[in-house]
PQR file with spaces between the fields and no chain letter, atoms N, CA, C, O and H, PARSE charges and radii, in Angstrom:
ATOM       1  N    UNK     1    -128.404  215.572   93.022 -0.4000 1.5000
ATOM       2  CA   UNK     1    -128.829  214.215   93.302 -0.0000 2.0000
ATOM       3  C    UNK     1    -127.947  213.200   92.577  0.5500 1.7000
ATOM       4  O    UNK     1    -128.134  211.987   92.678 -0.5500 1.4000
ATOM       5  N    UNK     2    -126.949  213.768   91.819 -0.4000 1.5000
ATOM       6  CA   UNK     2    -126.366  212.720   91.067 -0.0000 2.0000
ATOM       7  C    UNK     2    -126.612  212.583   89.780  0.5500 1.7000
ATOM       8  O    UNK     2    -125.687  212.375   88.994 -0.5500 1.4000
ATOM       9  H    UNK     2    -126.798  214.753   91.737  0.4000 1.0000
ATOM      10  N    UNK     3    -128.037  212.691   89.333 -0.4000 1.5000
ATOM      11  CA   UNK     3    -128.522  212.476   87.910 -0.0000 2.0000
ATOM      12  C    UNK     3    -127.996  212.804   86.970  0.5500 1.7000
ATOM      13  O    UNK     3    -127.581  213.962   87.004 -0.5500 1.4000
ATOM      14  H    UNK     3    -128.789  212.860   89.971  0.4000 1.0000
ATOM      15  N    UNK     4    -127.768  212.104   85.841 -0.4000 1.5000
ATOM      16  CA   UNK     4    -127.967  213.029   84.428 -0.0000 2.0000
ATOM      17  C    UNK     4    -128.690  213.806   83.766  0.5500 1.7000
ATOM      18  O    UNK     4    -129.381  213.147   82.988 -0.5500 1.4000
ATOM      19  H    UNK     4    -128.105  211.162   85.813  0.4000 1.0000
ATOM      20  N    UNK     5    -128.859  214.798   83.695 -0.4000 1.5000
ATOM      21  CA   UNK     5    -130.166  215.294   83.093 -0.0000 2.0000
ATOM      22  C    UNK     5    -129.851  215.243   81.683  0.5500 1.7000
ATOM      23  O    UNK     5    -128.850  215.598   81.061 -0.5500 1.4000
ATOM      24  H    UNK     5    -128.297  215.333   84.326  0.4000 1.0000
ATOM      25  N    UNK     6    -131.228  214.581   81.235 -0.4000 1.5000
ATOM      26  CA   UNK     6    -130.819  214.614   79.532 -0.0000 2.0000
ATOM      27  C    UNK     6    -131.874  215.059   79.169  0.5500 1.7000
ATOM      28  O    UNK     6    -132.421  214.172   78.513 -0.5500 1.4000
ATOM      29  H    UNK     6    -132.042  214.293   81.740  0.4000 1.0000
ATOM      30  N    UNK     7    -132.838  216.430   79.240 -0.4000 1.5000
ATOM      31  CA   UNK     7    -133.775  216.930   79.194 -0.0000 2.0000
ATOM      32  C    UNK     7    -133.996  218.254   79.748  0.5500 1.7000
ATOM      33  O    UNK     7    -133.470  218.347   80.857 -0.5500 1.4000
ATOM      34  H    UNK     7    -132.393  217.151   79.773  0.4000 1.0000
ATOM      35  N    UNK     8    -134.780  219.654   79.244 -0.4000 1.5000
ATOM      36  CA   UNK     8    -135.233  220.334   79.949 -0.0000 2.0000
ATOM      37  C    UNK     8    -136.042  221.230   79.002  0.5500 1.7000
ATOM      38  O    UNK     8    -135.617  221.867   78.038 -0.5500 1.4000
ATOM      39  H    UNK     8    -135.206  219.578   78.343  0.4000 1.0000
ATOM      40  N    UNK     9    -137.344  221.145   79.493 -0.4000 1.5000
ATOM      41  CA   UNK     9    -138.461  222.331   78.752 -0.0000 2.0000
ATOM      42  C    UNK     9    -138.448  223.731   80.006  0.5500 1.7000
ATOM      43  O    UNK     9    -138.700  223.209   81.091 -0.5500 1.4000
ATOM      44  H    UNK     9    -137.689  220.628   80.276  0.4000 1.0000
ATOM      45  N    UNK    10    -138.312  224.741   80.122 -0.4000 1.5000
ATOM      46  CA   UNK    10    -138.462  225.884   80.864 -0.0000 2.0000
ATOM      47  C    UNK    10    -140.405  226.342   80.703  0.5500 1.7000
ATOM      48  O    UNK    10    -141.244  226.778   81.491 -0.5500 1.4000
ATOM      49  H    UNK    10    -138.107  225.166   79.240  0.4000 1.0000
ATOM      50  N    UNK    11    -140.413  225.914   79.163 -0.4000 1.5000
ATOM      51  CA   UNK    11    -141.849  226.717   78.917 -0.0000 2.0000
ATOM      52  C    UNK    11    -142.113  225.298   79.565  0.5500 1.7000
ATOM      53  O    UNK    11    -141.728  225.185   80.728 -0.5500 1.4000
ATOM      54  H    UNK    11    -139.732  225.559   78.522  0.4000 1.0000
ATOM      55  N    UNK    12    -142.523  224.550   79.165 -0.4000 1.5000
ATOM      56  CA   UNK    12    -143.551  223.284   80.205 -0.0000 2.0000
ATOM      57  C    UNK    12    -143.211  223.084   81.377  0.5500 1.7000
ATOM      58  O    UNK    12    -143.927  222.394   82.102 -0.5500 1.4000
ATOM      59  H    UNK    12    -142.836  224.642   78.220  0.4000 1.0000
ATOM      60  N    UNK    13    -142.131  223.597   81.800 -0.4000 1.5000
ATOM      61  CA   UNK    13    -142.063  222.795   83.515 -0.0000 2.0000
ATOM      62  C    UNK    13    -141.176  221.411   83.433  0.5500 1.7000
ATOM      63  O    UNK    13    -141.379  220.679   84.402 -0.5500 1.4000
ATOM      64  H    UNK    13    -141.549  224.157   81.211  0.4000 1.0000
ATOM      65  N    UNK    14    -140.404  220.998   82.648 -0.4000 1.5000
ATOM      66  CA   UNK    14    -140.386  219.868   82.738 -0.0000 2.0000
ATOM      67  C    UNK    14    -138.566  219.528   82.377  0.5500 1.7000
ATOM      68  O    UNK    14    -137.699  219.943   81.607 -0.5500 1.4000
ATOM      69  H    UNK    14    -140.239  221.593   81.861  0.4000 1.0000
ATOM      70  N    UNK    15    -138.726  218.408   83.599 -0.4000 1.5000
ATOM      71  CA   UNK    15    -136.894  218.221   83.198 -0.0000 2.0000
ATOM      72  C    UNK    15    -136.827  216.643   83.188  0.5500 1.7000
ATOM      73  O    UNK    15    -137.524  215.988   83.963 -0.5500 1.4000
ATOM      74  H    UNK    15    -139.430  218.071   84.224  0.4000 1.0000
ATOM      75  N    UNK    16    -136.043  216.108   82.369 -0.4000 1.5000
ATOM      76  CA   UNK    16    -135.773  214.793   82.103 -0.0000 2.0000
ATOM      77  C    UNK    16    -134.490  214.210   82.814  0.5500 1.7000
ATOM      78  O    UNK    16    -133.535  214.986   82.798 -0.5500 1.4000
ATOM      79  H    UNK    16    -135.477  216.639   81.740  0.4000 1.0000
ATOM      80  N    UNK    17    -134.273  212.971   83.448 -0.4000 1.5000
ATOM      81  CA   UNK    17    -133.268  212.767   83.398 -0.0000 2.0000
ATOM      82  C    UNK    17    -132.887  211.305   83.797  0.5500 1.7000
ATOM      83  O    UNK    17    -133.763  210.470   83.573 -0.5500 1.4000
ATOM      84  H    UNK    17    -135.049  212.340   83.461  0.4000 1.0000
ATOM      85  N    UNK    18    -131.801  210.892   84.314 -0.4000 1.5000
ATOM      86  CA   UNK    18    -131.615  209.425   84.135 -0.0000 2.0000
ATOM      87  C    UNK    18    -130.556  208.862   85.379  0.5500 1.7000
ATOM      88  O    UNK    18    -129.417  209.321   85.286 -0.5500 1.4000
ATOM      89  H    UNK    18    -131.089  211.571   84.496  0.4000 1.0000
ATOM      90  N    UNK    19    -130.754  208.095   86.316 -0.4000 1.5000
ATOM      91  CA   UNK    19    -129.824  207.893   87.380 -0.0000 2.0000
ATOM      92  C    UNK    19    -129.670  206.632   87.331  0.5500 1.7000
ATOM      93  O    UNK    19    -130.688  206.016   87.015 -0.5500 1.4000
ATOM      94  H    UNK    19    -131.679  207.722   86.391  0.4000 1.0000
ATOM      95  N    UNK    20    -128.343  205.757   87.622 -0.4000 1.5000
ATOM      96  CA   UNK    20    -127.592  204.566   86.923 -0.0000 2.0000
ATOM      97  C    UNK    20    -127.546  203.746   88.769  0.5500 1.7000
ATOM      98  O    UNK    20    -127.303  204.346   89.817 -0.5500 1.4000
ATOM      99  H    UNK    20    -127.517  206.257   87.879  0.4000 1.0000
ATOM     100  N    UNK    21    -127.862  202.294   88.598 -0.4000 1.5000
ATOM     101  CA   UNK    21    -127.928  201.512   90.347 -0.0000 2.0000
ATOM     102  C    UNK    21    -126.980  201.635   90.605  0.5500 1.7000
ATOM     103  O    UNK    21    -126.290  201.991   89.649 -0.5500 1.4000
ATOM     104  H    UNK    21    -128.060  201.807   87.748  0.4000 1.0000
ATOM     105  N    UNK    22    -126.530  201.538   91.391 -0.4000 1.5000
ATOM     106  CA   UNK    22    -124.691  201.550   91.731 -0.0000 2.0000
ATOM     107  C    UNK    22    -124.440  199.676   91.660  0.5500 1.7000
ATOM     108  O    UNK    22    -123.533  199.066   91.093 -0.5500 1.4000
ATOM     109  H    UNK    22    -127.090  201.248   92.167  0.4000 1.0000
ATOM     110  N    UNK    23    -125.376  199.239   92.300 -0.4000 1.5000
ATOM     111  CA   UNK    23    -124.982  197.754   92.300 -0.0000 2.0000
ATOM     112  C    UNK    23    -124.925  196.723   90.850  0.5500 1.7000
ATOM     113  O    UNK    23    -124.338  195.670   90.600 -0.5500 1.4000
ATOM     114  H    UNK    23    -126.112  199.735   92.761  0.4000 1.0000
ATOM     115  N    UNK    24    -125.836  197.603   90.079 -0.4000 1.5000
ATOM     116  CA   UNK    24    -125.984  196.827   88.793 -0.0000 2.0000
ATOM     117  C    UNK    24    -125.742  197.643   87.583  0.5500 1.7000
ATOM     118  O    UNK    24    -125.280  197.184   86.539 -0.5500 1.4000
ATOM     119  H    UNK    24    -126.313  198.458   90.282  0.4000 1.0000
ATOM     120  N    UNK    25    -126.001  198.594   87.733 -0.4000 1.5000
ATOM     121  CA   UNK    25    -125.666  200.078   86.853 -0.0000 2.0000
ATOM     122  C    UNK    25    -126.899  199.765   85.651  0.5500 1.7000
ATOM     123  O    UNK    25    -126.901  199.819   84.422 -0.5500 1.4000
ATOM     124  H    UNK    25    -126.376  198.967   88.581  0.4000 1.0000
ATOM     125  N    UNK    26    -127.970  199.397   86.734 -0.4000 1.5000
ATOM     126  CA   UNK    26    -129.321  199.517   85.602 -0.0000 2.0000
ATOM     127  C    UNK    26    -129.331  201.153   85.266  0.5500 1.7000
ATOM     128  O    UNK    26    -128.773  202.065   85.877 -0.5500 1.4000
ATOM     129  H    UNK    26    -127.968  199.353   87.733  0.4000 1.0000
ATOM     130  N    UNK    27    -130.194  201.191   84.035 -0.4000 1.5000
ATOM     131  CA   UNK    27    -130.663  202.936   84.198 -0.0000 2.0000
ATOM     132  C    UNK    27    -131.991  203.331   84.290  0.5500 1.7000
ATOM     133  O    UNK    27    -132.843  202.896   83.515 -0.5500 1.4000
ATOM     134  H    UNK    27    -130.647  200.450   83.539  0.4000 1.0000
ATOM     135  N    UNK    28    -132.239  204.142   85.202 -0.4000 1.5000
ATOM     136  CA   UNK    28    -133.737  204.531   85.620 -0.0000 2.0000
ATOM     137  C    UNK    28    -134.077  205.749   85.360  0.5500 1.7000
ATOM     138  O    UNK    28    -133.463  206.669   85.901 -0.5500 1.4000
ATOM     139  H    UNK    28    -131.547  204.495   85.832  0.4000 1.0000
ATOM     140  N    UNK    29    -135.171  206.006   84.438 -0.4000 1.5000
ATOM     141  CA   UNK    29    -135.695  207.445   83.865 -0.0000 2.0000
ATOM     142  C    UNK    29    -136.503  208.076   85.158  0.5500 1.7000
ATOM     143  O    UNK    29    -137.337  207.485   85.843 -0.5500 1.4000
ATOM     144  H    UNK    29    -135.669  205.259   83.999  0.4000 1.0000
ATOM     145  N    UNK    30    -135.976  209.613   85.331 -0.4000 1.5000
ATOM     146  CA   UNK    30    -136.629  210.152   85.954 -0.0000 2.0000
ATOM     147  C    UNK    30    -137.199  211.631   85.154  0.5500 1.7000
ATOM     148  O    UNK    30    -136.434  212.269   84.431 -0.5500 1.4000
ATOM     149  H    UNK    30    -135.299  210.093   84.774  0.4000 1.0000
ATOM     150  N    UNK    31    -138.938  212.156   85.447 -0.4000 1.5000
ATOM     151  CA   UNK    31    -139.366  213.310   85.035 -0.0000 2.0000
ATOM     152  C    UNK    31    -139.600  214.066   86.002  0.5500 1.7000
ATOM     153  O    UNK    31    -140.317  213.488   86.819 -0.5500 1.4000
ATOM     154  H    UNK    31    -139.560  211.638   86.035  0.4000 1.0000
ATOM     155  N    UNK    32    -139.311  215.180   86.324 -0.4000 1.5000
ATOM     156  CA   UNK    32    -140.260  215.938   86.802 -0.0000 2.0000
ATOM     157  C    UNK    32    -141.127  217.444   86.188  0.5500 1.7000
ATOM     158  O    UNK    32    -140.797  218.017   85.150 -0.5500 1.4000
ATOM     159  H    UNK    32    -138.728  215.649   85.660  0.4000 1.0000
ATOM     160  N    UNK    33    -141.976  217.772   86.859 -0.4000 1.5000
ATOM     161  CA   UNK    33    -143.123  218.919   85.745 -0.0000 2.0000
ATOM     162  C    UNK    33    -143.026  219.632   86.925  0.5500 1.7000
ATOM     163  O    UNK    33    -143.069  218.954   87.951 -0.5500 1.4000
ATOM     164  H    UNK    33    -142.245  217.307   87.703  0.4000 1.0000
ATOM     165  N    UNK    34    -142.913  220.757   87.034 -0.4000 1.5000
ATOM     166  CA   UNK    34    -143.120  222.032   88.099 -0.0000 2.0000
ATOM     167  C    UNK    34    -144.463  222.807   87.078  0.5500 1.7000
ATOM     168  O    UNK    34    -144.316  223.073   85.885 -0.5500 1.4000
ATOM     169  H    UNK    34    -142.878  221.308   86.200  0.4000 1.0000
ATOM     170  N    UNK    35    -145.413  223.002   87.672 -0.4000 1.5000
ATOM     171  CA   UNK    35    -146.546  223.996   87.667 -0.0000 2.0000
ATOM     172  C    UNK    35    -146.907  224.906   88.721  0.5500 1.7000
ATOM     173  O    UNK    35    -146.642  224.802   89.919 -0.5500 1.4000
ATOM     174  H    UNK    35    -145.532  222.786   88.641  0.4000 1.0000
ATOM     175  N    UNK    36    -147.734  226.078   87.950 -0.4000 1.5000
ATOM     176  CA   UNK    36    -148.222  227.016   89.367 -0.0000 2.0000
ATOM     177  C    UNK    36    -149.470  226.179   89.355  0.5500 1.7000
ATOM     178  O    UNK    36    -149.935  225.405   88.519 -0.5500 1.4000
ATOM     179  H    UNK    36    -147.949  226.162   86.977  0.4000 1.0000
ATOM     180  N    UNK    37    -149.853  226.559   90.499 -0.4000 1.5000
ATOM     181  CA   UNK    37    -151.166  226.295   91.084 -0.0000 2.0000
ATOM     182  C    UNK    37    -151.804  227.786   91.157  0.5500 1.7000
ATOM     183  O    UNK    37    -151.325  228.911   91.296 -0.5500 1.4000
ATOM     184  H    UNK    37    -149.475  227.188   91.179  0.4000 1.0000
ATOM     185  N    UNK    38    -153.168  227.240   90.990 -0.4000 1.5000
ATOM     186  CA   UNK    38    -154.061  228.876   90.879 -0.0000 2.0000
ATOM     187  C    UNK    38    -154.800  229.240   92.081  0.5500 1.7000
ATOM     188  O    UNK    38    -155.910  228.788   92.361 -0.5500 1.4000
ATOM     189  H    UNK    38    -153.557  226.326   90.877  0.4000 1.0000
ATOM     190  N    UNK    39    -154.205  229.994   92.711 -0.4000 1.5000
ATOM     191  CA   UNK    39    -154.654  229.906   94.346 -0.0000 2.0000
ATOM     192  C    UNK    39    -154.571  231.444   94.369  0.5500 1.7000
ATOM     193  O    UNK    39    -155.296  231.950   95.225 -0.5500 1.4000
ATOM     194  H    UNK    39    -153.303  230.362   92.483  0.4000 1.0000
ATOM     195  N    UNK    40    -154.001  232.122   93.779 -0.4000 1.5000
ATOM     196  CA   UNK    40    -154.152  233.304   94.295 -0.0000 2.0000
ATOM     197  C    UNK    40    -152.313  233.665   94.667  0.5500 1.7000
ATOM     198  O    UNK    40    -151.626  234.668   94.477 -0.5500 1.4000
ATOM     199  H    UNK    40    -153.412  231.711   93.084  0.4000 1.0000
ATOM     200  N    UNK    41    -152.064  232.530   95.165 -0.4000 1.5000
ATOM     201  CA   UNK    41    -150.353  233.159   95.432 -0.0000 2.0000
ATOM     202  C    UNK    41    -149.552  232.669   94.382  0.5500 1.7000
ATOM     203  O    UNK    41    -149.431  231.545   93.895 -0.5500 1.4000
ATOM     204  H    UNK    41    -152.622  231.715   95.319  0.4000 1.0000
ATOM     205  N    UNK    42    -149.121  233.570   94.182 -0.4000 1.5000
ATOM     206  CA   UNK    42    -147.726  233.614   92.520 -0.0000 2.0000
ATOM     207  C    UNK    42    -146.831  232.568   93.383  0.5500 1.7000
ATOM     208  O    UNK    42    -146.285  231.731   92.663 -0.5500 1.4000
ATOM     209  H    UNK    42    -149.219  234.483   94.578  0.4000 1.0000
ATOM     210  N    UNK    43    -146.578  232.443   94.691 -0.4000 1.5000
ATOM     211  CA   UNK    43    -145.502  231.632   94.622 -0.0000 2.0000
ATOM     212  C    UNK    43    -145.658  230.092   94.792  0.5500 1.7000
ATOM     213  O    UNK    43    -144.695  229.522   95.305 -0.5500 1.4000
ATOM     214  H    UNK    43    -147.021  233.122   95.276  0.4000 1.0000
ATOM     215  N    UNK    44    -146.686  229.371   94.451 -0.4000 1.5000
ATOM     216  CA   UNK    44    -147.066  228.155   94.912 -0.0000 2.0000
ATOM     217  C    UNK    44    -147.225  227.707   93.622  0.5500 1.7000
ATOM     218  O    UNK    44    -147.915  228.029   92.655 -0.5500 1.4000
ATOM     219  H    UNK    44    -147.468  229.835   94.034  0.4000 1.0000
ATOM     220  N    UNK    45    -146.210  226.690   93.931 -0.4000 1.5000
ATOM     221  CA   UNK    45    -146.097  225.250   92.610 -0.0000 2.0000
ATOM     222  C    UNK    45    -146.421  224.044   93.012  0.5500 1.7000
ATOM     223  O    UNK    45    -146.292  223.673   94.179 -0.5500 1.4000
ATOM     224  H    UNK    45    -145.649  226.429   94.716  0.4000 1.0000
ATOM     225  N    UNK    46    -146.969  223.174   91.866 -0.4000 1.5000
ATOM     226  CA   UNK    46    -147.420  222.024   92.603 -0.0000 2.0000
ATOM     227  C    UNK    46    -145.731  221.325   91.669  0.5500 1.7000
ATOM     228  O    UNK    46    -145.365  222.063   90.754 -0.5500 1.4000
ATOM     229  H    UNK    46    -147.073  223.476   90.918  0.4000 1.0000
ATOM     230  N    UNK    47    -145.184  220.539   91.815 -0.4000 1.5000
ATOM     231  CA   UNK    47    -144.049  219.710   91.883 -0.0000 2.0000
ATOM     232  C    UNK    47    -144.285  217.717   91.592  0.5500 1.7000
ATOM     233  O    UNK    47    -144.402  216.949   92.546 -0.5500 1.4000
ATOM     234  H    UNK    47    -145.480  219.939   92.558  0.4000 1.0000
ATOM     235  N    UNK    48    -144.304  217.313   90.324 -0.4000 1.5000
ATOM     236  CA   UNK    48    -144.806  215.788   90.152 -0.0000 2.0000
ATOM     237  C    UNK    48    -143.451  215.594   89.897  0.5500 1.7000
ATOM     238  O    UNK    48    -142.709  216.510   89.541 -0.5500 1.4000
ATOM     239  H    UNK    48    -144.209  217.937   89.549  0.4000 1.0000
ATOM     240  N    UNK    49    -143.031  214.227   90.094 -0.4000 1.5000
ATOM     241  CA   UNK    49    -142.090  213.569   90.308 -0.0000 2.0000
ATOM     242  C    UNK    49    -142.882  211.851   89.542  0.5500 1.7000
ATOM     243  O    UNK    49    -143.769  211.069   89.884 -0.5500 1.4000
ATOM     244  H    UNK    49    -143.634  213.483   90.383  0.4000 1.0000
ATOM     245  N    UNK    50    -141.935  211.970   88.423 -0.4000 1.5000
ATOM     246  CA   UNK    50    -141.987  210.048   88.376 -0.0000 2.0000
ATOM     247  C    UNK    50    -140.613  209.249   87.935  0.5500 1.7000
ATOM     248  O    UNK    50    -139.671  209.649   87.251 -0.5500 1.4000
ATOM     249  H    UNK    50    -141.215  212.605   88.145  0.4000 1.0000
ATOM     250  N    UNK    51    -140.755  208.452   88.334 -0.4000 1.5000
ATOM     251  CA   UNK    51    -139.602  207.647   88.228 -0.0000 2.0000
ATOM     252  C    UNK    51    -139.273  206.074   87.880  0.5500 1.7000
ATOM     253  O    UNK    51    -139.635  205.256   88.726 -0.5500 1.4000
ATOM     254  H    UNK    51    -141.521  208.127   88.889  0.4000 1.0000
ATOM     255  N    UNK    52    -138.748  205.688   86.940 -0.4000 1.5000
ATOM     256  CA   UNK    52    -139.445  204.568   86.169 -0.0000 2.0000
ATOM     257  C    UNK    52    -138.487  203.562   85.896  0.5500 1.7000
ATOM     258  O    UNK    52    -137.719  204.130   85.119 -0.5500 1.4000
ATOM     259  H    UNK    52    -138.453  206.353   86.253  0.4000 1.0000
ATOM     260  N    UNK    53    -137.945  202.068   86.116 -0.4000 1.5000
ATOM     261  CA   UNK    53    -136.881  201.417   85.820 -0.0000 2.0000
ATOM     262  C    UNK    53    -136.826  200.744   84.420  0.5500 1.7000
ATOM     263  O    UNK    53    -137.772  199.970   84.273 -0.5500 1.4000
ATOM     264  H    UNK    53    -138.568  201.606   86.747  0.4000 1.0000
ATOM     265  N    UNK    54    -136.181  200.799   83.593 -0.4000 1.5000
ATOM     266  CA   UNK    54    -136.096  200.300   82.349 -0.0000 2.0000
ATOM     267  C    UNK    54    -136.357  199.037   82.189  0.5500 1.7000
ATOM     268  O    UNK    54    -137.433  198.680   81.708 -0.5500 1.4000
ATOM     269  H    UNK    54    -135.412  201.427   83.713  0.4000 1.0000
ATOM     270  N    UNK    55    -135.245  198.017   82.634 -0.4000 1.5000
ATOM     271  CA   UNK    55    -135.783  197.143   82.827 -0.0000 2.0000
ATOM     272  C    UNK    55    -136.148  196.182   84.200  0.5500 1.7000
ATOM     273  O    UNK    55    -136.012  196.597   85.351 -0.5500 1.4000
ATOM     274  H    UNK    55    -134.371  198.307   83.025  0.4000 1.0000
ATOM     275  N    UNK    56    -136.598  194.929   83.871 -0.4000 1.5000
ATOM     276  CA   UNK    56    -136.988  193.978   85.482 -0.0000 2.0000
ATOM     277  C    UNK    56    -138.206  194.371   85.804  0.5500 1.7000
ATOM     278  O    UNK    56    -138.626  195.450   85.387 -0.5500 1.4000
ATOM     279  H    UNK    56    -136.708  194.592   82.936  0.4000 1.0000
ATOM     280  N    UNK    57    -138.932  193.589   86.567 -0.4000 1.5000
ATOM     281  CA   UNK    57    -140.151  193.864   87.185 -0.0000 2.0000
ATOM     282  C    UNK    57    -140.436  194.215   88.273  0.5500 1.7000
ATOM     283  O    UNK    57    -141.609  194.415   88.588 -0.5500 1.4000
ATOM     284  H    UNK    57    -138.590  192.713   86.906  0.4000 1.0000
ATOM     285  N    UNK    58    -139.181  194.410   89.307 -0.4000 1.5000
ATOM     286  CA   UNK    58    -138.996  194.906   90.445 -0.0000 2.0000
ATOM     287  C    UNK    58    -138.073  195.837   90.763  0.5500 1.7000
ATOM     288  O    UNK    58    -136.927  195.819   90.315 -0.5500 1.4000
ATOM     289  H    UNK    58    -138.228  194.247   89.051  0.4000 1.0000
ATOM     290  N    UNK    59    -138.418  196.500   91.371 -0.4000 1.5000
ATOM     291  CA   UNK    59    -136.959  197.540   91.618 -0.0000 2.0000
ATOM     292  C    UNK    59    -136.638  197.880   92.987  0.5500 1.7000
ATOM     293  O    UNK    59    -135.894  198.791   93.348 -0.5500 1.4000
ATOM     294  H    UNK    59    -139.349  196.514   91.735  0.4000 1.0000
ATOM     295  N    UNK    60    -137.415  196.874   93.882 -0.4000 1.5000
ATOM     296  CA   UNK    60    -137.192  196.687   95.220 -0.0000 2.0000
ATOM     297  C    UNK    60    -136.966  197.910   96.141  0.5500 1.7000
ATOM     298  O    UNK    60    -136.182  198.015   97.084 -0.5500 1.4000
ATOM     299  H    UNK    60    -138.020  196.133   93.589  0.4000 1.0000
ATOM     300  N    UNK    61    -138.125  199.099   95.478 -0.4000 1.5000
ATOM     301  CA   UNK    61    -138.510  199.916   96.306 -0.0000 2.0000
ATOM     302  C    UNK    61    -137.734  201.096   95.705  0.5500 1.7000
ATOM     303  O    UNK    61    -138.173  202.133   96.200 -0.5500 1.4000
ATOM     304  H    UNK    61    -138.762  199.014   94.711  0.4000 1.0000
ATOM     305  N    UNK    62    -136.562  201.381   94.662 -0.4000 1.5000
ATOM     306  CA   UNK    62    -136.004  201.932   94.566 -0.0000 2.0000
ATOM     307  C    UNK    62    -136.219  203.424   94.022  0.5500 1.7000
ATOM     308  O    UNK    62    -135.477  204.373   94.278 -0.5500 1.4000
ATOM     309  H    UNK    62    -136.205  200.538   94.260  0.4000 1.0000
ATOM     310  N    UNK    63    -137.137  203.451   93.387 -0.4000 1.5000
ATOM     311  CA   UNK    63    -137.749  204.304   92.580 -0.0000 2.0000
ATOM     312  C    UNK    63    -139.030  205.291   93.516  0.5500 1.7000
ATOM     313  O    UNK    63    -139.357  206.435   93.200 -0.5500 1.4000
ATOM     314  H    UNK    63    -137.739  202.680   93.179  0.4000 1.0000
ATOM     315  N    UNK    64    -139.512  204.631   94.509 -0.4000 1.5000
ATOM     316  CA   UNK    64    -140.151  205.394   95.320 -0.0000 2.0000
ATOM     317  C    UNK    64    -139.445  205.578   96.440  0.5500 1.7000
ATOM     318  O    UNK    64    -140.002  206.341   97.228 -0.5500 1.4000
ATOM     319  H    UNK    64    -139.246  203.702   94.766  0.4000 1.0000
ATOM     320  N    UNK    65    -138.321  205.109   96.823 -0.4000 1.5000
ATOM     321  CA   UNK    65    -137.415  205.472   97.372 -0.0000 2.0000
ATOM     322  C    UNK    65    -136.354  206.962   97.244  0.5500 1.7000
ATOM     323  O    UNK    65    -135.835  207.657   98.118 -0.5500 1.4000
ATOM     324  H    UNK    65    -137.868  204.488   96.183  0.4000 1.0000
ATOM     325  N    UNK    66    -136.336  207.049   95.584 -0.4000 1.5000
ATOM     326  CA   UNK    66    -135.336  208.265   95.076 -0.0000 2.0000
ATOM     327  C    UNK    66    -136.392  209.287   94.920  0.5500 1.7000
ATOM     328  O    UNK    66    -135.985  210.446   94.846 -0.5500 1.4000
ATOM     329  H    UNK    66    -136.758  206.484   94.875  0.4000 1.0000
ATOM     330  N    UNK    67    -138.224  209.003   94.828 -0.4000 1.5000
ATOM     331  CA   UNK    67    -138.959  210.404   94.756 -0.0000 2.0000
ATOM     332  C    UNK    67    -138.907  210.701   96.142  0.5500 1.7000
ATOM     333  O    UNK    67    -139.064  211.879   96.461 -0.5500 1.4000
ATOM     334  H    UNK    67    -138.555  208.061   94.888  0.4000 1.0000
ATOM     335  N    UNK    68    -138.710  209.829   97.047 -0.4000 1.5000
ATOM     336  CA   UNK    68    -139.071  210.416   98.400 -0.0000 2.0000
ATOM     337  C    UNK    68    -137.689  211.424   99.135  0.5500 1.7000
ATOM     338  O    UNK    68    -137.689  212.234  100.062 -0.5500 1.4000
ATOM     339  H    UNK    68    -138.583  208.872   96.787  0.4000 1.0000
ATOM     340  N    UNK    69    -136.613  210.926   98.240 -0.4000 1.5000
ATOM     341  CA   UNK    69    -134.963  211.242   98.855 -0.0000 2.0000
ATOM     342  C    UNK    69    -135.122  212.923   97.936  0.5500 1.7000
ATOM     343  O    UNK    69    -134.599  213.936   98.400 -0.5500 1.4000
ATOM     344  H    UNK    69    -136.613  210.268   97.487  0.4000 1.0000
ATOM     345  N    UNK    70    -135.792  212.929   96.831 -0.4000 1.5000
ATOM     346  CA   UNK    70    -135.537  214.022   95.805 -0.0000 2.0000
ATOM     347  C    UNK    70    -136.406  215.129   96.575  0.5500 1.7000
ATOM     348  O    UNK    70    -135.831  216.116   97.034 -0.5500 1.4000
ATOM     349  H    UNK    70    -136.217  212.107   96.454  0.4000 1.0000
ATOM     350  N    UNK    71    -138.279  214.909   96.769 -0.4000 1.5000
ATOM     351  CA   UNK    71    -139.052  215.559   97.524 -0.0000 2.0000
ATOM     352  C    UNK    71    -138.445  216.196   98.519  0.5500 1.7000
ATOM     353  O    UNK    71    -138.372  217.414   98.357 -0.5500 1.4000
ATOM     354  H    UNK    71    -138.746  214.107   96.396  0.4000 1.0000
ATOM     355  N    UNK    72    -137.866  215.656   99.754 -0.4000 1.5000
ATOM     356  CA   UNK    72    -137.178  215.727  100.825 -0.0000 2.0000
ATOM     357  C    UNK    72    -135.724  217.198  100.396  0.5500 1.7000
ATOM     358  O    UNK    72    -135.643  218.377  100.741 -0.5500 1.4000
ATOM     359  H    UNK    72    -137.925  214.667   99.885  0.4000 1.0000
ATOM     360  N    UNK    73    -135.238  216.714   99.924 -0.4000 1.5000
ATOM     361  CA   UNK    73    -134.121  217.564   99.414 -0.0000 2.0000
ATOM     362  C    UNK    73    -134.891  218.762   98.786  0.5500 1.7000
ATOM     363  O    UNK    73    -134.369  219.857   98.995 -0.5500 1.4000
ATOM     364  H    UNK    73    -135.304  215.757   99.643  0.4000 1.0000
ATOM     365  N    UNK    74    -135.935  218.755   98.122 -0.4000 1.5000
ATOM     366  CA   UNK    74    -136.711  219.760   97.417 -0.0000 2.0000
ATOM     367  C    UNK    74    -137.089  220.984   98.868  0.5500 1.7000
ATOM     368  O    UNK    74    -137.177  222.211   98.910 -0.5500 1.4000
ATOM     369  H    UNK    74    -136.359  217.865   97.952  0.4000 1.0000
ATOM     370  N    UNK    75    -137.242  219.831   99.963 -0.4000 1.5000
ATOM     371  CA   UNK    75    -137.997  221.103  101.072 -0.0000 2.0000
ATOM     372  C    UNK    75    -137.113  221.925  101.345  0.5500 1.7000
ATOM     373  O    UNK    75    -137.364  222.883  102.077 -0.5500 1.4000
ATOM     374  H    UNK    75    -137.171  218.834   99.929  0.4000 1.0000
């Protein structure tokens, strides 16, 4: 996806990382947590995604824009 990853737990599920605007070269923290789910099948993870802009109060969609581009790529 481009990112930096500046993070990774294996035992928690969890990876950190950081992707830069191209137009402004803000930087935006991204997490995600992979868990199993208890269903009975070993192979089913549930997958959270957040994504967060440092600074400004708007990010003009951008951030639910890159969970939806990341999800997508995940299938």
């Amino acid at each position: 996806m481009g990112w930096e990853v500046v993070g990774r737990d294996a035992a928690t599920g969890m990876i950190e990382a950081v992707d830069t605007t191209r137009w402004f070269g803000f930087k935006d923290d991204i997490a995600i947590r992979v868990s199993a789910v208890d269903t009975g099948s070993p192979n089913l993870s549930r997958v959270d995604v957040r994504s967060k802009s440092r600074v400004g109060r708007s990010d003009l969609g951008t951030n639910a824009q890159r969970i939806r581009a990341y999800l997508q790529h995940l299938k």
